[in-house]
C-alpha positions as CSV (number, residue, x, y, z in Angstrom):
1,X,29.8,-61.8,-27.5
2,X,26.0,-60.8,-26.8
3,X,24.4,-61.9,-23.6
4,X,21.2,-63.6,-24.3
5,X,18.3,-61.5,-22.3
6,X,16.0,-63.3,-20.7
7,X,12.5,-63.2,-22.3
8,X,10.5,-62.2,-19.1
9,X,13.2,-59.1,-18.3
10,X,12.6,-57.6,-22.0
11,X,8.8,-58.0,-21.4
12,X,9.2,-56.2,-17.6
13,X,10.8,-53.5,-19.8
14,X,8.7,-53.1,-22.4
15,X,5.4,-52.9,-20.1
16,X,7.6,-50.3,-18.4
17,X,8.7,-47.6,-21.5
18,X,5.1,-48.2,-22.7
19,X,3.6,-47.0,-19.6
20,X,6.1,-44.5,-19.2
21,X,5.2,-42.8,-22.7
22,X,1.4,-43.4,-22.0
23,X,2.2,-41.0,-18.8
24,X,4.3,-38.8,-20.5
25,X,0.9,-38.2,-23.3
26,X,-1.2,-37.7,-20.2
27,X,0.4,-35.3,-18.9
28,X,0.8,-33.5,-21.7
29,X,-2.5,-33.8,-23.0
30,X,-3.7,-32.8,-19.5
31,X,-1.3,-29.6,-19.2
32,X,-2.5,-28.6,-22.8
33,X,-6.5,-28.6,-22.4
34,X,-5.4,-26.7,-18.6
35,X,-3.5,-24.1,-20.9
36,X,-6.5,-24.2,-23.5
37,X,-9.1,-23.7,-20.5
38,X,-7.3,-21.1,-18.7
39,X,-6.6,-19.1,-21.5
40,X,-10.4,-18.7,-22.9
41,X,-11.6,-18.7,-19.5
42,X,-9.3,-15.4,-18.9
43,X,-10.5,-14.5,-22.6
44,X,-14.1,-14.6,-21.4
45,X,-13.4,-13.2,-18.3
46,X,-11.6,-10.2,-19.4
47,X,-12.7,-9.1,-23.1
48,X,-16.5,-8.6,-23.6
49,X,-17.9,-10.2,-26.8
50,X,-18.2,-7.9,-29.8
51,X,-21.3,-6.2,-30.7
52,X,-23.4,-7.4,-33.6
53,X,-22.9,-5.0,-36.4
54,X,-25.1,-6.3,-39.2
55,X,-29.0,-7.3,-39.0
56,X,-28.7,-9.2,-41.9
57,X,-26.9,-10.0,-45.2
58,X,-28.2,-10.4,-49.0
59,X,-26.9,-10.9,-52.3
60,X,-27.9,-8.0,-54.9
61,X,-28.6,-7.0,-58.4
62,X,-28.0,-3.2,-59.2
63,X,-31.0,-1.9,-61.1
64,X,-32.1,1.7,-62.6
65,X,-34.5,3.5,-60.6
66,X,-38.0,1.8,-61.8
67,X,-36.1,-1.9,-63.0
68,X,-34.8,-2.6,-66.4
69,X,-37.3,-2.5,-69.3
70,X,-36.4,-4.7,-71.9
71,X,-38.6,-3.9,-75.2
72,X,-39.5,-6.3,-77.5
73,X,-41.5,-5.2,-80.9
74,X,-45.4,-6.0,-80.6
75,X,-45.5,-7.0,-84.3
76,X,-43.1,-9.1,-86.2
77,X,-41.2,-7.6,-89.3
78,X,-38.2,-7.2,-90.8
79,X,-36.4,-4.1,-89.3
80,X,-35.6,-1.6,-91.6
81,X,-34.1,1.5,-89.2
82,X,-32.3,1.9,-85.6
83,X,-32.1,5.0,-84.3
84,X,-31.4,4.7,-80.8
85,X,-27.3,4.0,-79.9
86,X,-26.3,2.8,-76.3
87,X,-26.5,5.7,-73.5
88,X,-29.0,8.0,-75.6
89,X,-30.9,10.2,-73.4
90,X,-34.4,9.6,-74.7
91,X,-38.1,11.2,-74.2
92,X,-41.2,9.6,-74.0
93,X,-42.6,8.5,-77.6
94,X,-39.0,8.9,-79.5
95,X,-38.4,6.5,-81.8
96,X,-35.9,3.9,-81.1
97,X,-36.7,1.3,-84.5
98,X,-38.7,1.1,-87.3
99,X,-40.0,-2.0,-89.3
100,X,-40.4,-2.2,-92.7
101,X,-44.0,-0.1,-92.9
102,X,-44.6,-0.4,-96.7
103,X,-47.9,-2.6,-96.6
104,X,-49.3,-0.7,-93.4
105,X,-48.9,2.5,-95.9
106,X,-50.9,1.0,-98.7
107,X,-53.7,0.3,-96.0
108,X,-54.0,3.3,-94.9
109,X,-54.3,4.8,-98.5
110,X,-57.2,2.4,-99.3
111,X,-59.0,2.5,-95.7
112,X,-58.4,6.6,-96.5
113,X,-59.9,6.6,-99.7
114,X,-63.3,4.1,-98.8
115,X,-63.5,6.8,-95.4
116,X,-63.7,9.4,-97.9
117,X,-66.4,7.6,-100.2
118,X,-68.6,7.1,-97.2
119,X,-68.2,10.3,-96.1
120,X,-69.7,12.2,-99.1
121,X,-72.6,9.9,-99.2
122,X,-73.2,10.2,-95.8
123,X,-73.4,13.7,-96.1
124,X,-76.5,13.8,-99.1
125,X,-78.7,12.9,-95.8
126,X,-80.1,15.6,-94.1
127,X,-79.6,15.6,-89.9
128,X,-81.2,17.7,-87.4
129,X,-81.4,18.2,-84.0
130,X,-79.5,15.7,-82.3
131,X,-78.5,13.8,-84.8
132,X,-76.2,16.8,-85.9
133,X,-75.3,17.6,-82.8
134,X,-73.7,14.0,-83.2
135,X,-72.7,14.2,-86.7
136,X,-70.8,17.1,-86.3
137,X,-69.1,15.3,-82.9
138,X,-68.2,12.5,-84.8
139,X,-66.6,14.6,-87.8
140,X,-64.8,16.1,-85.4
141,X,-63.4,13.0,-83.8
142,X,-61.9,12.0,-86.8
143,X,-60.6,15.2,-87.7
144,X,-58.4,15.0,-84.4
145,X,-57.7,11.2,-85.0
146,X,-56.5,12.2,-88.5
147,X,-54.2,15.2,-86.9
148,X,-52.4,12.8,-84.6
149,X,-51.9,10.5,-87.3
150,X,-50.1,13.4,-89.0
151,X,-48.3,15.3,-85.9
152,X,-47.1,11.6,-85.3
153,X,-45.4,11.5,-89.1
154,X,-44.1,14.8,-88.5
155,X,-42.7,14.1,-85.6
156,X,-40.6,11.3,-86.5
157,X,-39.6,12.7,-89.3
158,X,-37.9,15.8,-87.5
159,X,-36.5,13.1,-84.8
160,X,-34.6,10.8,-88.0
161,X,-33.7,13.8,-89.1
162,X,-31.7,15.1,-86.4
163,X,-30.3,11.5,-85.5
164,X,-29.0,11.7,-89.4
165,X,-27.5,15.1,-89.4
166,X,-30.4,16.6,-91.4
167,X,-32.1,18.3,-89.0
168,X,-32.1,19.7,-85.4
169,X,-33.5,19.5,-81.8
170,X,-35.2,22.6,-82.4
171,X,-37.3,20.8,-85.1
172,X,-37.6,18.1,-83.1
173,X,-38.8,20.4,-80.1
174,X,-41.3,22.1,-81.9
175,X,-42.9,18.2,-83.4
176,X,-42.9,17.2,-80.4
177,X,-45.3,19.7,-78.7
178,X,-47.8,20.2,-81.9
179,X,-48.2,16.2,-81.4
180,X,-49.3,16.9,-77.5
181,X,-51.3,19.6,-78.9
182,X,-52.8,17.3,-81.2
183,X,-53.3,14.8,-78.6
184,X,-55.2,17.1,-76.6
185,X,-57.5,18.2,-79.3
186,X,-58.3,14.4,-80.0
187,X,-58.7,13.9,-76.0
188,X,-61.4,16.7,-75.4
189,X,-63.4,15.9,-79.1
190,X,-63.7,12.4,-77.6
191,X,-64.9,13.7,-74.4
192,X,-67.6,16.0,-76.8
193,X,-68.9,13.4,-78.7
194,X,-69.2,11.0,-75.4
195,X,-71.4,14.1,-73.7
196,X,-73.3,14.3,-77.7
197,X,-74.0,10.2,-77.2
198,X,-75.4,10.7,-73.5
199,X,-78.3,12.6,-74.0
200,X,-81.7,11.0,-73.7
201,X,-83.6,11.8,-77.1
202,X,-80.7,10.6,-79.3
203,X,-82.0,8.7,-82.5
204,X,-80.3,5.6,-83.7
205,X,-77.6,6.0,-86.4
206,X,-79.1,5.8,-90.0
207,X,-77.5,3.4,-92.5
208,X,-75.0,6.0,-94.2
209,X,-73.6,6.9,-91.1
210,X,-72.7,3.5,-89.7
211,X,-71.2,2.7,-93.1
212,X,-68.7,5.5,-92.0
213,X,-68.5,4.9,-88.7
214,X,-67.1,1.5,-90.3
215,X,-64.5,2.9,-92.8
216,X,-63.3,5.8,-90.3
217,X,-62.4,2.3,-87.8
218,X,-60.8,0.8,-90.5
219,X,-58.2,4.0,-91.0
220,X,-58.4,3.9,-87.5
221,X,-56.9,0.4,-87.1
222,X,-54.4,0.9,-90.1
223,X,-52.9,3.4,-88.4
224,X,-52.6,1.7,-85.2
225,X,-51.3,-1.2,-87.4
226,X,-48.4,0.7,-88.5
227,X,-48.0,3.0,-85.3
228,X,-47.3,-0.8,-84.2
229,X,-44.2,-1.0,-86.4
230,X,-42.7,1.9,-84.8
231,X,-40.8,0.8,-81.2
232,X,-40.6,4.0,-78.6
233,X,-38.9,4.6,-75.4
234,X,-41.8,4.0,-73.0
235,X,-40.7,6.9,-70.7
236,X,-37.5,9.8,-69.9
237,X,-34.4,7.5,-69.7
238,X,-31.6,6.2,-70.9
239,X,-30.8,3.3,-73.6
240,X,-29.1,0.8,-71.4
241,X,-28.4,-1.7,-74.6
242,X,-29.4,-1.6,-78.4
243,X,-29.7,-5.5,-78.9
244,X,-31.3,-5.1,-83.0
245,X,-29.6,-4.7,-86.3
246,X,-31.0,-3.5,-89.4
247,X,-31.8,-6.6,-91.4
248,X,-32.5,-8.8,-88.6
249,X,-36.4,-10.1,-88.2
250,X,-38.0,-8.8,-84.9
251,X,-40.5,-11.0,-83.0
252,X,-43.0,-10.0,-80.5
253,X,-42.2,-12.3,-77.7
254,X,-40.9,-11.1,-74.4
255,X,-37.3,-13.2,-74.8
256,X,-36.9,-11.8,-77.7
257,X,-36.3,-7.8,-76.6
258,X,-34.5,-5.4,-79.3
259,X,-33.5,-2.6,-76.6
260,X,-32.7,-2.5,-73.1
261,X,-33.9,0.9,-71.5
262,X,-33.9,2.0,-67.4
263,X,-34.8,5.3,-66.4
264,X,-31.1,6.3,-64.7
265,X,-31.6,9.3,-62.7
266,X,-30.9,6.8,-59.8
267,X,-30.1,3.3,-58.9
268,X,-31.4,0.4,-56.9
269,X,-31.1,-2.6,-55.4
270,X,-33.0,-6.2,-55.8
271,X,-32.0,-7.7,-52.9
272,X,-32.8,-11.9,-51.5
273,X,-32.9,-12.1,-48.1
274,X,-33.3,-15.4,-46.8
275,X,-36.1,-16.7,-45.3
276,X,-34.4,-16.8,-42.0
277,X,-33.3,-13.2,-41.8
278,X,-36.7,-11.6,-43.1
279,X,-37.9,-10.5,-39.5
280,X,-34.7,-8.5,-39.3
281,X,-35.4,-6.2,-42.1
282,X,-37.8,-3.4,-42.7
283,X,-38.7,-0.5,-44.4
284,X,-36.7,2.4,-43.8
285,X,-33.8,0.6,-42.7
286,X,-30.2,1.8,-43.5
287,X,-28.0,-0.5,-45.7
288,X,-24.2,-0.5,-46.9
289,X,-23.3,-1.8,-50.1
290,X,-19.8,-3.7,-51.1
291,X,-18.8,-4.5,-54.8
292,X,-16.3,-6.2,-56.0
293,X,-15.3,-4.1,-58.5
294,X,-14.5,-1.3,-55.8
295,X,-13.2,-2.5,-53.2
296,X,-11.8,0.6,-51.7
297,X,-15.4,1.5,-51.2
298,X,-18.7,1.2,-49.3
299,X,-22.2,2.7,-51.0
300,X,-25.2,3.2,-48.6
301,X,-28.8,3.0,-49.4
302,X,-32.6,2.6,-47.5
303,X,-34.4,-0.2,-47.8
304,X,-37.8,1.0,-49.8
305,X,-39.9,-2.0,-49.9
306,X,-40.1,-5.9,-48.6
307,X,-42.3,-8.2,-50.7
308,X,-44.6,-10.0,-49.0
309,X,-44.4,-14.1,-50.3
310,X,-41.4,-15.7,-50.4
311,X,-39.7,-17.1,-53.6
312,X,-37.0,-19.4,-54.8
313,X,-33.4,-17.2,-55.3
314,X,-32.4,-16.0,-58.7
315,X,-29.8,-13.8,-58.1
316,X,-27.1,-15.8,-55.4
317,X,-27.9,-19.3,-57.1
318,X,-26.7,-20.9,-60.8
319,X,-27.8,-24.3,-62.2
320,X,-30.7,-26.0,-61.7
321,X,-33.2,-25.4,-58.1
322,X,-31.5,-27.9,-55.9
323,X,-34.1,-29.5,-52.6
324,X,-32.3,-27.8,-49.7
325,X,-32.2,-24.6,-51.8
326,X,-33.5,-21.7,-49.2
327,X,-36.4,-19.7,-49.9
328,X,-35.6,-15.6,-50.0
329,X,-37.5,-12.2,-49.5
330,X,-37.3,-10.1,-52.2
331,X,-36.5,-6.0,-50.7
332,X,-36.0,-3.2,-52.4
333,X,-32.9,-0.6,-51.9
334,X,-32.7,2.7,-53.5
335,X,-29.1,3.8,-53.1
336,X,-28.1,7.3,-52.1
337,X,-26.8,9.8,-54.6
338,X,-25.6,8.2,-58.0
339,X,-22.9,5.9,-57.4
340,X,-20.8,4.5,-59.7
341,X,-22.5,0.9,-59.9
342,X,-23.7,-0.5,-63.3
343,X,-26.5,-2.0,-63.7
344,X,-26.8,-5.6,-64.0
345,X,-24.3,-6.0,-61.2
346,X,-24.0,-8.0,-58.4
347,X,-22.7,-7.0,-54.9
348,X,-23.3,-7.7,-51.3
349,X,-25.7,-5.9,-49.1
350,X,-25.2,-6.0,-45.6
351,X,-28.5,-4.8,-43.4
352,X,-27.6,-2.0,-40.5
353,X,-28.8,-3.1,-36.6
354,X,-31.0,-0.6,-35.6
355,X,-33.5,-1.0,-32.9
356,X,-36.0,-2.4,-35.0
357,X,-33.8,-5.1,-36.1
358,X,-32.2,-6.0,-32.8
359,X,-35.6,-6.5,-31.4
360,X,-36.5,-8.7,-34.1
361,X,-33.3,-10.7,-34.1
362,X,-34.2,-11.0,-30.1
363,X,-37.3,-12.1,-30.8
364,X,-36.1,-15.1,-33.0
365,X,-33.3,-15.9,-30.8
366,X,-36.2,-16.1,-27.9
367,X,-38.4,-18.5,-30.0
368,X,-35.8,-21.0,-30.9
């Protein structure tokens, strides 16, 4: 049979384990934060603090060597021909699409033929003097403006022809520097008739000659017309991406670009820097490079250029600007070598501590 406890004696001992528990907690607690405390005090004490390695970090974009040029046509038309395939090694002025050129053809036939009407009636008026001295200047103006014109035709035609098995880069070689040639000639008879034009005791134009002055800027402007139909590789490079199909309607409007081209004898780097870090970096200033798709590796480059205004991010951030969004620098890195890096992608640039950049971080560690 149970003993009844009294109701003080159970209180006495409860007050007593509770206390004793509470003690036992102190202690512990107290024996822990002593551990805690004596072993970072002997941490500090006896291991130095590690060495900043990095200046600064940055999100990145992998570029060719003067940016990514996206061309976009500067007429609209239907496109009737593409000649330029992914990764061609291109020249200046080779033709990458044509439009449809059809009606720019009959314009120059008609703008041709009222040039040539004008012509012969401008010739049954006699000129002396001066006035030859610029007739003949302007004749031969648009004898070289017409040889371009030509050298131009011929020269695509010998590049189609090779890109079609019909022809060869010999052919192509040889069109290619009778159109400098050409270009040249035009080049100095401009510079003639512009000496012709300066001289003091030049008489004003008489009525037959402006009327071809008129028609020869007509054919002029047809031909310009259709040399607008023709899209050409801007410089030495490569085709990055061929974004047109035969068929397809091209637009001139810089969203709508029908080839992709980069000049890829080297690569670099659009770097954001945030706003924060920009004292930290500078021109000439060594930088490592890690990508995710190698990550066995590290690439180096040298930071080239800083921009001088700051911006909002486009590279690090998706999705609309959001208010505590950080402002970045925008620096350029031209990698070393050729690494194997494609364009378009993003890595992580990490900024090497030099003197230069330890000062600076000093400085800003000083100020705040």
């Amino acid at each position: 049979m149970l003993k009844k406890i009294d109701p003080t004696v159970a209180a006495i001992v409860v007050a007593g384990a509770i206390a004793l528990s509470g003690g036992f907690a102190f202690n512990s607690l107290t024996k822990s934060e002593t551990l805690f405390s004596s072993v970072a005090g002997s941490a500090h004490a006896d291991t130095a603090a590690p060495a900043a390695q990095w200046a600064a970090s940055a999100t990145a974009r992998v570029e060719p060597k003067d940016g990514e040029v996206r061309i976009a046509s500067e007429v609209g038309g239907k496109i009737a021909e593409v000649l330029a395939n992914t990764n061609d090694q291109v020249k200046a002025g080779d033709l990458l699409i044509r439009l449809e050129d059809a009606d720019y053809y009959n314009k120059i036939a008609a703008a041709s033929a009222e040039a040539s009407v004008r012509e012969r009636e401008r010739g049954e008026e006699a000129a002396t003097g001066p006035a030859l001295d610029r007739r003949n200047a302007e004749d031969a103006v648009a004898k070289a403006q017409r040889g371009v014109f030509a050298a131009h035709e011929a020269f695509d035609a010998a590049f189609r022809a090779s890109k079609t098995d019909k022809g060869n880069a010999e052919a192509v070689d040889k069109a290619r520097k009778d159109l400098v040639a050409k270009e040249d000639a035009l080049t100095a008879a401009k510079a003639k008739l512009a000496q012709v034009n300066a001289q003091a005791n030049m008489p004003l134009q008489q009525r037959l000659e402006s009327s071809l002055a008129l028609a020869r800027s007509d054919l002029t402007s047809a031909e310009l017309a259709l040399e607008r139909t023709r899209i050409r590789a801007p410089a030495d490079g490569t085709v990055l991406n061929v974004l047109a199909r035969v068929g397809e309607t091209a637009v001139p409007s810089p969203e709508s670009a029908v080839v992709v081209f980069g000049d890829m004898s080297s690569l670099r780097l659009r770097a954001e820097v945030e706003e924060r870090d920009a004292a930290r970096v500078h021109v000439g200033q060594r930088v490592v490079v890690k990508a995710d798709a190698f990550p066995d590796k590290t690439f180096e480059g040298t930071v080239t250029s800083i921009s001088q205004s700051l911006a909002a991010p486009r590279i690090a951030t998706r999705g609309p600007r959001r208010p505590n969004d950080v402002e970045v620098v925008e620096v350029m890195v031209s990698l070393d070598d050729h690494p194997p890096l494609f364009t378009g992608m993003r890595v992580d640039t990490f900024f090497k501590l030099d003197n230069q950049a330890a000062n600076a971080s000093a400085s800003t560690a000083k100020s705040n």
